[in-house]
N, C-alpha and C positions, 0 to 999 in steps of 0.2 A: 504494500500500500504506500502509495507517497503521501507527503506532508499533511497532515490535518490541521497545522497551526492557523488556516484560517477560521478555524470553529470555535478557536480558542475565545470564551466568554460570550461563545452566543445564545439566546435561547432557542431549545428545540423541544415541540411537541410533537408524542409519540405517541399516536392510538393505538389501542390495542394491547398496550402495555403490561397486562399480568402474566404473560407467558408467551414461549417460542418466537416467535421472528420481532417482536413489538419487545418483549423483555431485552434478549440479546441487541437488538437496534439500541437500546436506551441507557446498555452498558458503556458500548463503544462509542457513544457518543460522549460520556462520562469521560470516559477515559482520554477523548481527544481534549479534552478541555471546555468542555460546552456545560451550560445550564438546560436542565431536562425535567418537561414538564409529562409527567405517567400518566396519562388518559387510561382509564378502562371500565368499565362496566363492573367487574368484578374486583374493586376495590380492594376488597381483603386481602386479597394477592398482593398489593404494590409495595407493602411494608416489604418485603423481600425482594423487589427488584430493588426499590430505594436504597437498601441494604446492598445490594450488587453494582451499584451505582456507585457509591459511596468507594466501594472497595475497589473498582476499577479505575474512578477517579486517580484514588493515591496511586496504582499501581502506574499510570502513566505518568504522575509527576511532570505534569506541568502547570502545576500553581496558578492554572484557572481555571474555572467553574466553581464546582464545589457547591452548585444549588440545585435543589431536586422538589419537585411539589408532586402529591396526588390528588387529582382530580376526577372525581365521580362524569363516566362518558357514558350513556346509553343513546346507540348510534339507530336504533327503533323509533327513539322520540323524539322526534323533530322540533318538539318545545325547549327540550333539554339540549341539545344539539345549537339552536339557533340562538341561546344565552350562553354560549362556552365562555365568553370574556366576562361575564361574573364574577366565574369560578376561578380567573388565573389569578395567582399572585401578582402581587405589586410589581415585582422585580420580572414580571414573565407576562405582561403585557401587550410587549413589544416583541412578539414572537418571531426569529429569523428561519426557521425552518419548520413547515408540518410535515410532519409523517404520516401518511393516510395509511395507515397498515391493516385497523380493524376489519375484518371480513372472515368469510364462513360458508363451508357448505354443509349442508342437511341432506342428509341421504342420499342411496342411489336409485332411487323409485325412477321409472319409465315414462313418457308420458303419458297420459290419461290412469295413471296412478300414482302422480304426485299429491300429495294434499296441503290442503288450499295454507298452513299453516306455517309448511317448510317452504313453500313459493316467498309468502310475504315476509320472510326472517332474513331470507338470501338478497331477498330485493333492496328490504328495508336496510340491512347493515349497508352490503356491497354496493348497494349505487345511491338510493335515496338519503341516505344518513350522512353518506358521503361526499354527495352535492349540495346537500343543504352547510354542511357542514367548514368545506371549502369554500362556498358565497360568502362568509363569514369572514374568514382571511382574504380573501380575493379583494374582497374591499378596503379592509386594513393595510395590506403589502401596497392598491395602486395611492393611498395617500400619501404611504411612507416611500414610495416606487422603489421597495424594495421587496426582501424573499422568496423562498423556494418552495413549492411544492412537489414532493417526492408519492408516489400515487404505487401501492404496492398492487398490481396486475398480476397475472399467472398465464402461464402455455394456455390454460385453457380458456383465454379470451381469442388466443392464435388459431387452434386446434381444438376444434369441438369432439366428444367422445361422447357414446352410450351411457344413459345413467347419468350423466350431469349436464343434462340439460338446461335446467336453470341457472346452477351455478356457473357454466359454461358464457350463459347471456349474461350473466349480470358484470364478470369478468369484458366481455365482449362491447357491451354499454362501458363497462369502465376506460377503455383503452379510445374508446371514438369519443368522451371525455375529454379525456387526457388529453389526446390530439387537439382538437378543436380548444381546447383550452390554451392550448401551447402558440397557437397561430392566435387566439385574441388579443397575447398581451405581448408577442413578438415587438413592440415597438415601446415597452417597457423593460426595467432591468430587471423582472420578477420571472424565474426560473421555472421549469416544469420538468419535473421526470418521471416513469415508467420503469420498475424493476418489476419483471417477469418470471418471479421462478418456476420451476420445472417440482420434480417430488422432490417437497421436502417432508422431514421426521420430528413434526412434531404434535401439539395434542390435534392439529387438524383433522386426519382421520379420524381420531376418536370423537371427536364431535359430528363430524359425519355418519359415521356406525354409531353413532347414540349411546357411548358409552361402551361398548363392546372391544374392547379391547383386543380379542384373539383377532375380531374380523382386521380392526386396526392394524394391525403388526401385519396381517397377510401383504400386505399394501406393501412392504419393503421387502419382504423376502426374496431371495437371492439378487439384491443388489444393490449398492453402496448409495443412500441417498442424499441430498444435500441436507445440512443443519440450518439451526437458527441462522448461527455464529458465520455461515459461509456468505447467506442474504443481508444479513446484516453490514458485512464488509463491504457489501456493494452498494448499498446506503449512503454509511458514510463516505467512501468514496466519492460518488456522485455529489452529495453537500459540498466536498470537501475539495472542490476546484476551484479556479480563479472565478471570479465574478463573470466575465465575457464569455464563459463556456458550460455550455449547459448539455449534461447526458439525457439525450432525449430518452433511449429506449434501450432498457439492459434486459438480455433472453438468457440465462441462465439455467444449464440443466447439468444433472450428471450425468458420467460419462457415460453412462449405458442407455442413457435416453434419447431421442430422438425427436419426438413430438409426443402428444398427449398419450399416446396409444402403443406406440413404435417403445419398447423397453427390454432390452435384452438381461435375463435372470441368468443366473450363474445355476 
């Protein structure tokens, strides 16, 4: 990874923050020297990222940041969603990076046996929570005509697959977002990017299998898949460039994957 010293003392919020790609994002952000604001829903969780925060902070040793807030995020209610600058700290106001990371998929029901519950969860986090969400800063960055939006996408907005049907659109709305969002403010200093990861291992399938664990782990077997800690790098990364250079679109898979469908098991 090259330099991160430009992060050093900024604010960044990270939804999704109580586990897997949103915890690991909110470390290494820590550790580059940034102020990091834990959005999630499941709150009770943060005290232990903030804690991993904290720790990775020192471990980089660079004598900035060193501030961390939790913030109650439910990316379903668009009331809660549309007052987020309430809830920020004094010091975290002024927010120079979000992290659009919260999302989720429910199930792998078929069509005409989806139900109508795992539709509205998928929609509601992955696109509607998220647009509402984003209006939010979008208008703050063009006053201040500055920061980043980093929009966490997957393969399966690229590459649609059986069984993830919705989750597939909602990823696929995400990314013609993104775009379109990228050419609005082209003629401002306000950043956009797209990381795309391929399988990664974390509670996501379990949340999809509903808790079921063994089906969970099927999902990896015979073949090495990406971590938190790998997407997370390419986060900050992205943040973490000159101001005149903006990563539009990172597609990140492991090495045995191919597209959504295409994965070669050991």
């Amino acid at each position: 990874m090259l330099s991160t010293k430009l992060l050093q003392d900024k604010v960044v919020l990270v939804t999704g923050a109580s586990s897997g790609i949103g915890a690991a994002t909110a470390a290494l952000f820590a550790k580059a020297g940034a102020n990091v604001v834990l959005a999630a829903r499941r709150t009770d969780k943060l005290d232990a990222v903030r804690e991993a925060c904290v720790k990775a902070n020192n471990a980089g040793q660079t004598g900035k940041g060193g501030r961390y807030a939790s913030i109650s995020l439910d990316m379903c209610d668009t009331d809660h969603v549309t007052k987020v600058f309430s809830r920020l700290p004094d010091w975290g106001q002024n927010v120079d990076v979000l992290v659009n990371n919260a999302g989720l998929a429910v199930g792998t029901d078929r069509v005409g046996d989806i139900k109508a519950d795992a539709i509205d969860r998928m929609l509601d986090t992955n696109v509607h929570g998220l647009i509402h969400l984003t209006q939010q800063f979008v208008r703050d960055f063009k006053k201040r005509n500055t920061g980043h939006i980093i929009n966490l996408g997957s393969i399966a907005g690229v590459n649609s697959y059986p069984g993830g049907s919705v989750y597939c659109a909602s990823k696929a709305a995400l990314h013609s977002f993104t775009t379109a969002l990228r050419m609005e403010l082209v003629d401002t200093a306000i950043r956009v990017s797209e990381i795309q990861p391929g399988m990664v291992e974390t509670e996501f399938s379990l949340v999809r299998f509903r808790g079921d664990q063994s089906a969970a782990d099927k999902v990896y077997e015979g073949i090495d898949p990406l971590s938190a800690d790998d997407i997370a790098e390419e986060v900050v990364w992205a943040a973490s460039r000159k101001p005149h250079v903006n990563i539009a679109d990172v597609l990140i898979l492991p090495t045995n994957q191919a597209s959504s469908y295409h994965v070669s098991r050991k």
